[in-house]
C-alpha positions as CSV (number, residue, x, y, z in Angstrom):
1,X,-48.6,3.4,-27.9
2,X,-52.1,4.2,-27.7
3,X,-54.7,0.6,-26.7
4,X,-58.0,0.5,-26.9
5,X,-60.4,-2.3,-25.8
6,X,-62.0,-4.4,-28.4
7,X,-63.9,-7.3,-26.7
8,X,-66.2,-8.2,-24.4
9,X,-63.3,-8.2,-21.7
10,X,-63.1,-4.7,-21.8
11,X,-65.3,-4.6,-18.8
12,X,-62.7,-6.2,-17.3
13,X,-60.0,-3.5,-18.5
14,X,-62.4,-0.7,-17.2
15,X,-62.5,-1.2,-13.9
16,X,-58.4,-1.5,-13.9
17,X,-58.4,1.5,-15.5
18,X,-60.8,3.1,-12.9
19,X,-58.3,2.2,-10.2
20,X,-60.5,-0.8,-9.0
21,X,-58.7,-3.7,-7.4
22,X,-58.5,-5.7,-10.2
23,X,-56.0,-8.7,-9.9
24,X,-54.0,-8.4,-13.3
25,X,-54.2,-4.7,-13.5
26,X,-52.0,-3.3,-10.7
27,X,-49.0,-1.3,-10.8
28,X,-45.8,-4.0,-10.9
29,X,-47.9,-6.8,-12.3
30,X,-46.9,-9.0,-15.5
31,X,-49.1,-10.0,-18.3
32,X,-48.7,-12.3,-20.6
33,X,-48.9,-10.5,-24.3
34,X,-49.1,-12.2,-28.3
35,X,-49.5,-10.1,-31.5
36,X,-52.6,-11.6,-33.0
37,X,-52.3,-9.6,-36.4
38,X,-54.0,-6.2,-38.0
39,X,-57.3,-5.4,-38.5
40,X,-58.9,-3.0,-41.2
41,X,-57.5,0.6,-39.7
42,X,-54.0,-1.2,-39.8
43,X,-53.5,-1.0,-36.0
44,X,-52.3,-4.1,-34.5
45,X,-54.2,-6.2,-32.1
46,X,-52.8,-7.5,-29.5
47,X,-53.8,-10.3,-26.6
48,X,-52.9,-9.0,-23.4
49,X,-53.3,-11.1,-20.7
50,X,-57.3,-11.8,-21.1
51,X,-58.0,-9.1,-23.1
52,X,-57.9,-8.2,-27.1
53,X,-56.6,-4.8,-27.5
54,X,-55.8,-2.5,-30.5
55,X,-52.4,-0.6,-31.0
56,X,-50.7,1.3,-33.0
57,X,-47.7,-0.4,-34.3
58,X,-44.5,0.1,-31.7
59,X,-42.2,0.7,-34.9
60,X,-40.2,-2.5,-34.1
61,X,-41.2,-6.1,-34.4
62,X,-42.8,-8.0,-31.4
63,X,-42.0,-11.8,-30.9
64,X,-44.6,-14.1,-30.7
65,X,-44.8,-13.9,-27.3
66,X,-43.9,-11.1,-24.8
67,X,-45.1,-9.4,-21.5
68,X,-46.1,-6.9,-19.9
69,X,-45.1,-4.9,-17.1
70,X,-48.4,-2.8,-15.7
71,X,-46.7,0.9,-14.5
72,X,-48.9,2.7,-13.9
73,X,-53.0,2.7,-14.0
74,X,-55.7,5.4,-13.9
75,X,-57.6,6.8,-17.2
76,X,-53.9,6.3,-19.0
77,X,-52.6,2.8,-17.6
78,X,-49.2,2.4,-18.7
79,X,-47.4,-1.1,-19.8
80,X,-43.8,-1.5,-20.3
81,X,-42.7,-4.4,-22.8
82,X,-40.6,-6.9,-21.4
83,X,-38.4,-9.6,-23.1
84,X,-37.9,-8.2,-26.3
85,X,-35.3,-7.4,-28.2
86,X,-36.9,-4.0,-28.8
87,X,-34.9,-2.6,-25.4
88,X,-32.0,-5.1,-24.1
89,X,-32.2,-5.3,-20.7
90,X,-29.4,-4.1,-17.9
91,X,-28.8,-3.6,-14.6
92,X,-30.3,-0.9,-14.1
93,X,-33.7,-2.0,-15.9
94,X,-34.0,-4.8,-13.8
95,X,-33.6,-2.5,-10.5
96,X,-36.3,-0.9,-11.5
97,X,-38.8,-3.6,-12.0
98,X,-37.8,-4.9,-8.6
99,X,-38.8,-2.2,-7.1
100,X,-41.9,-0.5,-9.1
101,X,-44.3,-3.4,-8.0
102,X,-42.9,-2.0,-4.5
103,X,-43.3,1.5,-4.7
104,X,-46.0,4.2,-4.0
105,X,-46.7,7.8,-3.1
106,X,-45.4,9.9,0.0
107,X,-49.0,10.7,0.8
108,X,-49.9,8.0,2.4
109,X,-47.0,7.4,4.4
110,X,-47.5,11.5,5.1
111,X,-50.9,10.7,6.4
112,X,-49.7,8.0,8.8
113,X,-46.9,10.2,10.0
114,X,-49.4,12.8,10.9
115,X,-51.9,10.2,12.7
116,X,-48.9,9.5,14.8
117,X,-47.5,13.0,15.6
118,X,-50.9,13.3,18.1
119,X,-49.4,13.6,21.6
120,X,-52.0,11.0,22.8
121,X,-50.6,8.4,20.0
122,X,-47.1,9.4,20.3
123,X,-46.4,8.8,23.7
124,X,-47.7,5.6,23.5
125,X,-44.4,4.4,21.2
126,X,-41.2,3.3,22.2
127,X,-38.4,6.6,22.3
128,X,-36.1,5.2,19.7
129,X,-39.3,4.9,17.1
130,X,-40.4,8.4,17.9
131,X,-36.9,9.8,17.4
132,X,-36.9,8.4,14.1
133,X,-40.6,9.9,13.1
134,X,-38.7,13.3,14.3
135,X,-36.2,13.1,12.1
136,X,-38.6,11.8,9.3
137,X,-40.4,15.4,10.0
138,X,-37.3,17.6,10.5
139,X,-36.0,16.0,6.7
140,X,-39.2,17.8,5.5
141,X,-39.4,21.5,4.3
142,X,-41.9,24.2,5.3
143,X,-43.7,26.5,2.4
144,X,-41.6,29.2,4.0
145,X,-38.2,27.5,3.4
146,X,-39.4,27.0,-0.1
147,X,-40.3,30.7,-0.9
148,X,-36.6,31.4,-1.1
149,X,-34.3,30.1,-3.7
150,X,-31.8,29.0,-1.3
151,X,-34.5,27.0,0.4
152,X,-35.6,25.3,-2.2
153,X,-32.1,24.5,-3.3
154,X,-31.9,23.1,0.1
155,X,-34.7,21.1,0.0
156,X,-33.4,19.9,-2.9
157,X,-30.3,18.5,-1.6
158,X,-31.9,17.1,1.2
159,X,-34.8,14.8,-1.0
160,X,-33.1,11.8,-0.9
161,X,-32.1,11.9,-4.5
162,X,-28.4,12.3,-4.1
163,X,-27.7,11.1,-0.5
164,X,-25.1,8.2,-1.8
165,X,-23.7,11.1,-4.1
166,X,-23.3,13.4,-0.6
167,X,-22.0,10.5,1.5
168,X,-19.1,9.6,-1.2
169,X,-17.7,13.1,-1.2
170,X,-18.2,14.0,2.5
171,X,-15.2,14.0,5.0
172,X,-14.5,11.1,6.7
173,X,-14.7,12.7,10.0
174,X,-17.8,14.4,9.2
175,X,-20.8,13.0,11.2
176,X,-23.2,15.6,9.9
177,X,-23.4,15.0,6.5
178,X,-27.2,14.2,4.9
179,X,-27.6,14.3,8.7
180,X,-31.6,15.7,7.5
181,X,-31.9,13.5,4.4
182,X,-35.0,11.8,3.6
183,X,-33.6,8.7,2.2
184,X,-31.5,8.7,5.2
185,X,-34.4,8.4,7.4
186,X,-36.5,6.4,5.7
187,X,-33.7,3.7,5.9
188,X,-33.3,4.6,9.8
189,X,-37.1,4.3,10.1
190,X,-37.1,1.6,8.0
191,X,-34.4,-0.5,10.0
192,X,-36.0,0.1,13.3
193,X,-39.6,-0.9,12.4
194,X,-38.1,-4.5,10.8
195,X,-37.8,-5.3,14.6
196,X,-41.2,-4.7,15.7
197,X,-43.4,-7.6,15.9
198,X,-45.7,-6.1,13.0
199,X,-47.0,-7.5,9.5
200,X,-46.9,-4.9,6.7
201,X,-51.3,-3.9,5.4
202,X,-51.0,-2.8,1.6
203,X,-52.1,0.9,1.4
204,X,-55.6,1.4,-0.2
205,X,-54.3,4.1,-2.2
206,X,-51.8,3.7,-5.1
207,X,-50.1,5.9,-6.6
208,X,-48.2,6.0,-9.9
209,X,-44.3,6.1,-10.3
210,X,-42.1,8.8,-10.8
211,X,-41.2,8.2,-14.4
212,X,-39.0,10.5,-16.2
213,X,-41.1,10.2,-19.3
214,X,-44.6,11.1,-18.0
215,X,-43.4,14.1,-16.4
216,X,-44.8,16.4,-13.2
217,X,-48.3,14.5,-11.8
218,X,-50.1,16.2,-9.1
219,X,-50.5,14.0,-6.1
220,X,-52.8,14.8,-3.3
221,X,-53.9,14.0,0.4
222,X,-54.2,10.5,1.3
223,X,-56.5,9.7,3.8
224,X,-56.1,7.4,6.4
225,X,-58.7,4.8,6.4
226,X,-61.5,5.6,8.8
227,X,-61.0,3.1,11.3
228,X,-57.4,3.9,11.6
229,X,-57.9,7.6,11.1
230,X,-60.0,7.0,14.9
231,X,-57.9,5.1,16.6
232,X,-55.9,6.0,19.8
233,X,-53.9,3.1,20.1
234,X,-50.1,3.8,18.3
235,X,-49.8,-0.3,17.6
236,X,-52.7,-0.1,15.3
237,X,-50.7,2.0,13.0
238,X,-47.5,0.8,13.3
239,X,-48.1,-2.3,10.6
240,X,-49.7,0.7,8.1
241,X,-46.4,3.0,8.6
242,X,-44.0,-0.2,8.2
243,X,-45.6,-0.8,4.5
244,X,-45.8,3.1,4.2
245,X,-42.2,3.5,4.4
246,X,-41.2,0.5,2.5
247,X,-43.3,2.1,-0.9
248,X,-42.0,5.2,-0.4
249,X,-38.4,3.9,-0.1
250,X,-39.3,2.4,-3.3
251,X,-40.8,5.2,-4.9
252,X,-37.2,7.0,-4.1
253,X,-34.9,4.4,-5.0
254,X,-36.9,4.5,-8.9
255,X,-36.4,8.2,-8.8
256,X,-32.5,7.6,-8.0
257,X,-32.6,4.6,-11.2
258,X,-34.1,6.7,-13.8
259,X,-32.0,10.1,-13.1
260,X,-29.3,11.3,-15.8
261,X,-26.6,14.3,-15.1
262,X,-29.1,15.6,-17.6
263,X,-32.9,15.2,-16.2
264,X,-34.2,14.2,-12.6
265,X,-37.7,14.1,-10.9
266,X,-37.5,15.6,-7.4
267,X,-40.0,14.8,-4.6
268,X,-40.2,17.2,-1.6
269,X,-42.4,16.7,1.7
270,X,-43.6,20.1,2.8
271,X,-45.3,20.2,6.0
272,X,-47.6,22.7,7.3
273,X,-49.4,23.4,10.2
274,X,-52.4,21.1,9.2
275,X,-51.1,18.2,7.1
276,X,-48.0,17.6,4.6
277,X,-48.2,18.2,0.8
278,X,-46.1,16.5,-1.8
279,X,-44.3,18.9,-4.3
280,X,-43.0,17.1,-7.3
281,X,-40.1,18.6,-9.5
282,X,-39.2,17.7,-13.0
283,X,-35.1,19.2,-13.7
284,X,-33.9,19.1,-16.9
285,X,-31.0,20.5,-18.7
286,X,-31.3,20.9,-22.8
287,X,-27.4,20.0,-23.5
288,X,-27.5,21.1,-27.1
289,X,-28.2,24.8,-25.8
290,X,-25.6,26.4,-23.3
291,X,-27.8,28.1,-20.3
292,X,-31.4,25.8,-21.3
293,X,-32.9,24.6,-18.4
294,X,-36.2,23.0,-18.2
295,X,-38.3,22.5,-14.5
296,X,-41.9,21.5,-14.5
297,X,-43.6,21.4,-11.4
298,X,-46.6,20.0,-9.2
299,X,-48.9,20.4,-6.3
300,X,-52.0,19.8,-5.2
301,X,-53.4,21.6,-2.1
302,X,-56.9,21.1,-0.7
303,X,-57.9,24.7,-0.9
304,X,-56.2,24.9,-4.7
305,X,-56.5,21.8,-6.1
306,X,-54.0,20.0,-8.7
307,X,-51.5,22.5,-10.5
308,X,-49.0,21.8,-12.7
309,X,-46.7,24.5,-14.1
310,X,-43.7,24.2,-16.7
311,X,-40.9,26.7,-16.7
312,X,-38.7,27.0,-19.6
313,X,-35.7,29.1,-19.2
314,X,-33.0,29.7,-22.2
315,X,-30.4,32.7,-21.4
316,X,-32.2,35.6,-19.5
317,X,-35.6,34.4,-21.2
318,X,-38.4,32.7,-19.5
319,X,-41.3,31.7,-20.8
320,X,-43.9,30.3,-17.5
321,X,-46.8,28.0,-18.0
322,X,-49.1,26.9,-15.7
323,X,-52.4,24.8,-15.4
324,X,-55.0,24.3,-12.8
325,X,-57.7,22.2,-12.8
326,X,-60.3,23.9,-11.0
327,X,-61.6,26.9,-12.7
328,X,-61.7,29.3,-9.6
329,X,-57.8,28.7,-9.0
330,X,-57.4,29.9,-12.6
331,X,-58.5,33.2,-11.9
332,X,-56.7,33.5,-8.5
333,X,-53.2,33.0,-10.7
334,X,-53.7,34.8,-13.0
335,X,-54.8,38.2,-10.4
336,X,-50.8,37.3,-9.2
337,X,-49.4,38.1,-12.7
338,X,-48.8,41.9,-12.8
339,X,-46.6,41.1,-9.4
340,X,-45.2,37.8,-11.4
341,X,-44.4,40.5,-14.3
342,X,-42.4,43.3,-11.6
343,X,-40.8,40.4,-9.9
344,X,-39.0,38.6,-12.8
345,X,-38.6,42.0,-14.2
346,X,-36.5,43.3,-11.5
347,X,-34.1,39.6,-11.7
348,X,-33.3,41.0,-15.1
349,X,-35.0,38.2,-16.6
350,X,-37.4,38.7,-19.8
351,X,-40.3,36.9,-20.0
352,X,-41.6,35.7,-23.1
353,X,-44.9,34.3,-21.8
354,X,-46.8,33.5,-19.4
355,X,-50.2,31.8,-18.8
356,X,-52.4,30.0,-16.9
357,X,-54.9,27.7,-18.3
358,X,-57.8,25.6,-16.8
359,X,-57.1,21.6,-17.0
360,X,-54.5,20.0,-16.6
361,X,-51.5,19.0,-19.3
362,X,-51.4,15.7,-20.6
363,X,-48.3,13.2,-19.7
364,X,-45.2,14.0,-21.4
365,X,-44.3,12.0,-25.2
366,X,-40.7,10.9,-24.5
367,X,-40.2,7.8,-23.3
368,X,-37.3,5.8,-21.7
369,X,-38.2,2.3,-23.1
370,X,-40.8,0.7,-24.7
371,X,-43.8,1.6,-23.7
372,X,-47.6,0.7,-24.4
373,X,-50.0,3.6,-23.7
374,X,-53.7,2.9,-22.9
375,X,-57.0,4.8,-22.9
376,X,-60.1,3.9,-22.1
């Protein structure tokens, strides 16, 4: 559902959608909502928390009163509707909502992780906390690993996303099972930094959930703050990686809520020799069509910028999209296609298109409940 500002309050709604720290307009937060009627272009206008909005009608009828749950914000904040009938609520549901106000990206907990990996820093923490940032490191995948489609099967397997799934089928006498999860240890991480005399700081950067119906976003480098980013003294970073750990925990644990035999969404560390990258997967399986598989994709390197790339596959035919949003990375795609072409050609595969254009998609149209799309 597509809101526009319509009052003076909009001032309000544009720096919430500019990612300022406005109170009401942060990821998890719930507004109070009433359906004040329609105006002339028939759209219905709507008071959400302190501002007048237009929408398009949602198709169903809204109570009197309703709210709001704010999922994600940026130049297309997201609001879920709560307590009506439109979308009964389950288990499930209210998982979800627990945990989205919760959540946040890999990057900055990637950041952190990388502040403390400097020798100078490291030795200063006790051994138990820096075997658990090695194991954090060693559930991460290199770009090598994922060149190969074994590795990124692999990596796959090992994001977290199916570690209750692993641990339910494995032997009972097998101690090495999910042994390099992720999920696995973030809880281990997670459970040894709840006895550290440390208070949780909020992250200044926020990033949106993994939601099935908004597809592949590319999410980038989080920088440490810059007095943190300076310091050599480990306990100064230790309150920043226990609230680091806990989003991205989170962020998983929505991932594992929203995931069908049919679609997932995939999140995959990759550490290099500078920094760590996040690459984001979107699997998805057409049931109607025997063979139809769907994986869209996202990166964003500092040398490359945000890409995003869709892959449909249907029998031996693939059809490859991809978008940049920097023109110059454009051009250094599309100089790979001729080995793209020879490469796919040799797996037997035949390719019905492929393309690179400059900009990046917009979020996907399904949705998995009611939703209420805004622009600004």
């Amino acid at each position: 559902m597509i809101i526009q500002p319509t009052s003076v309050a909009a001032l309000t709604w544009l720096g919430a959608a500019a990612g300022a720290s406005s109170e009401g307009w942060r990821i998890g937060n719930v507004l109070s909502a009433r359906p004040l009627g329609v105006n002339e272009q028939g759209l219905l206008v709507l008071q959400v928390g302190a501002l007048t909005v237009e929408a398009e009608a949602p198709g169903t009828k809204l109570p009197p009163q309703f709210q709001v749950r704010v999922l994600s914000v940026g130049a297309q904040p997201q609001l879920e509707i709560l307590g009506a009938d439109t979308h009964p609520d389950s288990t499930v549901h209210q998982a979800l909502r627990e945990r989205l106000p919760q959540q946040n990206g890999y990057a900055p907990l990637l950041a952190t992780v990388g502040a403390l990996s400097q020798w100078s820093i490291a030795k200063q923490l006790p051994p138990y906390v820096r075997s658990a940032l090695a194991l954090l490191e060693h559930s991460m995948s290199t770009p090598r690993e994922l060149a190969t489609a074994e590795g990124l099967r692999q990596a796959v397997n090992r994001s977290g996303l199916f570690l209750e799934a692993q641990l339910a089928q494995a032997p009972p006498n097998d101690a090495t099972t999910a042994h390099d999860d992720m999920k696995g240890a973030l809880l281990r991480l997670v459970t040894i930094l709840k006895g550290q005399p440390i208070l949780g700081e909020s992250s200044d950067t926020e990033v949106d959930p993994p939601l099935l119906y908004r597809g592949v976003v590319p999410q980038g480098r989080a920088p440490l703050p810059l007095e943190l980013a300076s310091t050599t003294d480990a306990t100064e970073l230790l309150p920043r990686l226990y609230t680091d750990v806990q989003g991205a925990l989170a962020r998983l644990e929505v991932a594992q809520l929203q995931a069908n035999p049919n679609h997932w969404i995939v999140e995959i560390p990759v550490q290099n020799e500078e920094a760590a990258d996040v690459l984001q997967l979107s699997l998805k399986h057409e049931p109607e069509a025997e063979h139809s598989w769907t994986m869209g994709f996202s990166l964003d390197l500092p040398t490359l910028g945000p890409i995003v790339g869709e892959l449909h596959l249907r029998g031996l035919r693939l059809s490859v999209r991809l978008w940049a949003q920097h023109r110059d990375t454009v051009d250094l795609l599309e100089g790979q296609f001729d080995d793209l072409r020879q490469r796919l050609g040799a797996t037997g595969l035949f390719l019905d298109q492929l393309s690179c254009q400059f900009g990046l998609p917009q979020a996907a149209g399904s949705m998995s409940a009611v939703f209420l799309k805004a622009t600004v």
